[in-house]
Structure formats: structure tokens, C-alpha cells
C-alpha positions, 0 to 999 in steps of 0.5 A, spaced: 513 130 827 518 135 824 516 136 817 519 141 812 516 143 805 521 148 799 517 151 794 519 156 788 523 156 782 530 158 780 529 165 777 522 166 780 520 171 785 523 167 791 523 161 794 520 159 801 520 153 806 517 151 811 518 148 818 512 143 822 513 141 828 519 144 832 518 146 840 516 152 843 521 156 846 527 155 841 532 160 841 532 163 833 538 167 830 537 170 823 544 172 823 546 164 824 542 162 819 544 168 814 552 165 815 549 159 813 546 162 807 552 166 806 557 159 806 552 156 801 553 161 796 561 160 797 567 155 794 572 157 789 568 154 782 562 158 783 559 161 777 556 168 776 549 167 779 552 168 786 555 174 785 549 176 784 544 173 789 546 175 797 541 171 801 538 173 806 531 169 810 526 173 812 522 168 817 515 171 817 512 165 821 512 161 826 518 165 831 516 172 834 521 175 839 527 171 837 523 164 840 519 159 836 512 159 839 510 152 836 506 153 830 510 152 823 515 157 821 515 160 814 521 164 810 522 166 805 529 168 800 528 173 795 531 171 788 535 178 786 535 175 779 528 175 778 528 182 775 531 179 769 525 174 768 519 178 771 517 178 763 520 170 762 516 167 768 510 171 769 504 168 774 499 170 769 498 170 762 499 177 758 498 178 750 505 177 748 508 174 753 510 167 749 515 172 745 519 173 751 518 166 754 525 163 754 525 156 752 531 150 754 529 146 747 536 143 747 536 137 753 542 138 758 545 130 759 546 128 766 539 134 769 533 133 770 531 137 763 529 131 758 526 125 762 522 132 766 520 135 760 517 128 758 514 126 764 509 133 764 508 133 756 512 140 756 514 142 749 520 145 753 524 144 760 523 150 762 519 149 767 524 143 769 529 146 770 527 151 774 524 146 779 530 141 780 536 147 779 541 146 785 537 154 787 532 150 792 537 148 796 538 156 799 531 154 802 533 146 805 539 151 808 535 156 811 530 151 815 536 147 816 539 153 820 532 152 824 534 144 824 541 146 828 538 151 832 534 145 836 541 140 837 545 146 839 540 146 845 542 139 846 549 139 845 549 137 839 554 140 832 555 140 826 560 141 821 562 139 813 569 139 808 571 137 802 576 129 802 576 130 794 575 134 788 576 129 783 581 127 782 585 130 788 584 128 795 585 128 802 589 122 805 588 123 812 583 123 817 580 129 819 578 131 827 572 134 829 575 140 832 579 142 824 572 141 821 568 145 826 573 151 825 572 151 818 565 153 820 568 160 822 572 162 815 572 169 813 573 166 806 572 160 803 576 155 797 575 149 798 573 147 805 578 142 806 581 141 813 589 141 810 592 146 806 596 143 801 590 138 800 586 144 798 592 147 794 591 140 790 584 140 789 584 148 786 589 145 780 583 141 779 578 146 778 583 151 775 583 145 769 576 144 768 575 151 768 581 151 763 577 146 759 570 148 759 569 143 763 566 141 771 569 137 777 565 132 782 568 131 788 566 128 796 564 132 802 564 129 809 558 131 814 560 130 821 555 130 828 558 131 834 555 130 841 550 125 839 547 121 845 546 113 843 540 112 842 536 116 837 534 112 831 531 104 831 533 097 828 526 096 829 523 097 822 526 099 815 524 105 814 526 107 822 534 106 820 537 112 822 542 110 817 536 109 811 533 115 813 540 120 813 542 117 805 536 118 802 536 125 806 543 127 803 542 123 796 536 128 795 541 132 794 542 135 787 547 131 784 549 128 789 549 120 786 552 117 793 553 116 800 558 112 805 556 111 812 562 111 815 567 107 812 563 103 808 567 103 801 574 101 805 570 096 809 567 092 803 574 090 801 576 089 809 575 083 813 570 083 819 576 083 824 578 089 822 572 093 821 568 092 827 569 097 832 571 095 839 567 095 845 570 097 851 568 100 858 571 107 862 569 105 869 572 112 871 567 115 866 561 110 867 560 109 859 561 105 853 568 107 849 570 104 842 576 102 839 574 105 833 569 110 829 569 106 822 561 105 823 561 112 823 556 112 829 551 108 827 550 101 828 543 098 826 540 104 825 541 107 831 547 112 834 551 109 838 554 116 841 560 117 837 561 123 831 556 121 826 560 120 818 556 121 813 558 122 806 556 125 800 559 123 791 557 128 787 558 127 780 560 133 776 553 138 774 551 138 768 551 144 765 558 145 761 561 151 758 563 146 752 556 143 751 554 135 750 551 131 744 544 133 745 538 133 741 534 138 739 526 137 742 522 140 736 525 137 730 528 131 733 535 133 729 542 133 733 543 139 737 548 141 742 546 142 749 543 149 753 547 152 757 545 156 763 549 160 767 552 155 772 558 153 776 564 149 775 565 146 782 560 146 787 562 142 792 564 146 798 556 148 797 554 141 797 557 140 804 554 145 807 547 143 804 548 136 807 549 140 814 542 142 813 540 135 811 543 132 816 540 137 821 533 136 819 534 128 819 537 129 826 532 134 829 526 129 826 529 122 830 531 127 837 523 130 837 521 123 836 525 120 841 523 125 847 517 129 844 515 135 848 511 141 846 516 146 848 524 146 849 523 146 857 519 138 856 524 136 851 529 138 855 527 134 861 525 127 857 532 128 854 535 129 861 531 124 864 533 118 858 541 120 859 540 120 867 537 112 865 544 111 860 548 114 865 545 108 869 546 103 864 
């Protein structure tokens, strides 16, 4: 089973992630997985933390010349602001060290802060907030790009952008090829597909960046080339659907997900919503009138793109702090700050990508199995020979 584990705090020495369970024989390119890295750190609305972090992986298990060799793989990504908190966030105790501590007494509204700080008896949330930061997520990124480099060998992609940064919002539709060119960009703004949409969605952010304030928005997440079939109605927790909206939820920040167009569909009547099903002879396969299922129907791919799409609420740390409380004297206080973002929303897209992949990853090696690509490649061949057939 394809399993993977992050671990490390947000201004400690590094973070680390894991990967169980991938095939031998997989092709690995850490220059990939770096571009990867590399589109996560970008976005306009992102805060000083990323001018000074330039993340880079170092596998150091698992992937020897280039291929995966079966056993788990290990990376790591090495945090450059921990030189500024080696005496802060030490391993082991020192006389003196509780005068260099940096305490977060004041609770920030809308993070993990206070109901963490409770939860472990800490007089501080400290400790809470370095585990829940967004900071993690470089690590699902890097064990992502993992994720992404077994589906390329299967004919599968996948690619994010932006449909609204608050208020502002793209009104159209956007086609696999616009999105997947986004991937490329030498510069990123806002990761949206239409130019005077992203004009709009900057003014957004300008505004809360006027205001001291920060800005929410939705991404889209788009897997191109899927076959039919990975996923199960079979059993709740075997939902392809079920499993993709924890995935993508699990995001920091992230309060919501669409499978395709799920909330216009809410208010539709079914006759306008269900795809239609019809046959290319020519083509010996299943087409459909429509995509609004977004490429799932009862937990299982049904060989169109996959849509999934994740809300992000605005963070929450503000430049023009919150009421808050303070956790020693009970008094009213206002909220810590901690360099932070304005907008992270392009960035949230890209981590969805590498949630998306692993997700998907999971449901392909569980469908056709194999020890090594060449096995998993035959068993996927042998069950699309049996669709074709169909």
C-alpha cells in the first residue's frame, strides 16, 4: 500500500517525508521534483518567509541511479531559517535556554494555536504552531513529485489554477491544455488561466495587502488521462471521491471541497446535471456529453479529466491582529503575529497536486499491483486490452 509520512517543525532543522510502497524501476528526477518545490514558494501575496527559503530535496533513501528500488524513499528539505532558531527550538535542554524561548501566548483566531495548546497542556503554542504551519506541505510537495512520477509513466498528468481569489473570479471554463501550460511559467502571479481574471484577482490581493488584512480563494486540480476504473463503490471508505476530499481538505486552510460541479449542481435539476452517455464506434469507447461529475461517479473514474476543487479560507495570521486573549493572565490581548502571507492560493494548488497525486498513486498500485513498473505496467495493459474489449 502507498503510504506517506511528514515530520519536522516549521523553523526547525528540516522537514522529512516518506514514501512506502512505490514500485521498483520508477524513473526519479530531482530537478522535477525541485520545479515542484520551486512552484510552491511561488504566488503574488506571499510573505517574507519565501525569500528566504529556496527548497531543495535531498532523497536520501530508497532511489539509487535515478530509479526507485522498492524500499521506502527518504527526503529531506532543510529549513535555511533555523539559524535563527537553533537557540529557540533547541533538541536538548541547556541552562538558559528558557530565556531564548519564543512564546506565542496570544492565541491567533482561525489556527491551530489555542484548541492545540489545550489539547497538549502547553502553557504556549509554540510547539502548535510549528507542527500545523502551511511549512509542512513543502514536504507532501517533494513525496508528491514521487506520486506524479509513477502516473507520467502511465499516461497520467496533473495540473492546478487559480478560479477565484475572494471576491474575484474566473467566469469561464478552462481546458486541460491552458492549465497544464501553467505548469511551465518562468513567473508565477496568481496561476490563472485568463489574464484579465488574474488582473482582477491581484487588485484583491493589493487591497488586503493595503488593509493588513489576507484573502481566501478556490484552486482547481485537474488529472488528465485517467482510465476508468481506479477507485470502488464497494465500501465507504473505497470512494475514490471520499478519499480525494479528505486528501485535499487535509490542507492547511483548506475548509472545502467540489467534485466537480457540485455546488451549481445542488441547485440544478437532475436533467441538466448528469452526464450523457454515448458510444464512438470508430473509437470502440464510452464518450460522455459532459464532464460535471468531474470524472467520478460512484467513487469510481469514469475516464474523463478528474475536477476537484479546494476553498481556502483566508490564514490567519493578520498584519492588523484579531481580539484574542492573553493564555497566562486570562486578560484580553491581541493576536500574535508571525511572518506570514497575504495570499497563498496558487501555492495551495499545487500542494492539492501533490495531494491528488498520492491519492491517485494509491488507487492505481492498488488496482494493478506489481513489485516493479514492468509488472504494474503489464497488469494496467492487460486491464485496458480488457476495457477496449468492453
Amino acid at each position: 500500500m502507498l503510504r506517506f509520512e511528514t515530520a519536522g517543525e516549521s523553523h526547525g532543522e528540516c522537514l522529512v517525508a516518506t514514501l512506502t510502497g512505490l514500485p521498483a524501476g520508477v524513473p526519479v528526477s530531482l530537478d522535477k521534483i525541485n520545479h515542484e518545490l520551486w512552484r510552491r514558494q511561488q504566488g503574488y501575496g506571499r510573505g517574507g518567509r519565501m525569500k528566504i527559503e529556496r527548497d531543495s530535496a535531498e532523497i536520501v533513501a530508497g532511489v539509487r541511479h535515478s530509479y526507485t528500488i522498492g524500499s521506502p524513499v527518504a527526503i529531506l528539505i532543510r529549513n535555511r531559517d533555523w539559524q535563527n532558531w537553533t537557540e529557540a527550538l533547541p533538541v536538548e535542554d541547556a541552562e538558559g535556554a528558557e530565556d531564548k524561548k519564543k512564546p506565542v501566548t496570544h492565541p491567533r483566531p482561525g489556527h491551530a494555536d489555542l484548541a492545540g495548546a489545550i489539547k497538549y497542556n502547553f502553557a504556549d503554542a509554540r510547539y502548535i504552531l510549528e507542527r500545523a504551519s502551511a511549512r509542512e506541505t513543502a514536504a507532501r510537495v517533494a513525496v508528491g513529485g514521487l506520486a506524479k512520477a509513477l502516473l507520467t509513466e502511465f499516461g497520467i498528468e496533473i495540473a492546478s489554477h487559480v478560479i477565484a481569489v475572494g471576491p474575484a473570479r474566473l467566469d469561464r471554463i478552462a481546458g486541460w491544455d491552458e492549465v497544464a501550460q501553467l505548469r511551465n511559467q518562468s513567473e508565477v502571479v496568481l496561476s490563472c488561466v485568463d489574464a484579465a481574471a488574474e488582473s482582477r484577482m491581484k487588485e484583491v490581493v493589493d487591497r488586503a495587502y493595503r488593509t493588513g488584512d489576507t484573502v481566501g480563494g478556490v484552486f482547481e486540480v485537474i488529472a488528465h488521462g485517467l482510465p476508468p476504473g481506479l477507485g470502488s463503490h464497494t465500501t465507504w471508505d473505497a470512494r475514490l471521491d471520499g478519499r480525494l476530499a479528505q486528501a485535499v481538505v487535509s490542507i492547511q486552510a483548506v475548509k472545502g471541497v467540489e467534485v466537480g460541479f457540485a455546488e451549481e449542481n445542488a441547485a440544478s435539476f437532475g436533467s441538466a446535471v448528469q452526464d450523457t452517455i454515448h458510444y464512438d464506434r470508430e473509437g470502440r469507447r464510452f464518450t460522455r456529453g459532459a464532464n460535471r461529475a468531474g470524472g467520478l461517479e460512484g467513487g469510481i473514474t469514469n475516464g474523463q479529466d478528474l475536477v476537484v476543487r479546494g476553498f481556502l479560507k483566508p490564514i490567519s495570521t493578520l498584519r492588523r491582529p484579531l481580539e484574542s486573549v492573553d493564555l497566562a493572565t486570562r486578560e484580553p490581548a491581541l493576536a500574535a503575529y508571525e511572518r506570514s502571507d497575504v495570499c497563498v492560493v496558487p501555492a495551495a494548488g499545487v500542494i492539492g497536486e501533490a495531494m491528488v497525486a498520492l491519492v491517485l498513486a494509491q488507487a492505481l498500485l492498488e488496482k494493478f499491483g506489481g513489485d516493479s513498473l514492468g509488472e504494474t505496467k503489464r497488469n494496467f495493459e492487460g486491464y485496458l486490452k480488457q476495457v477496449r474489449d468492453f
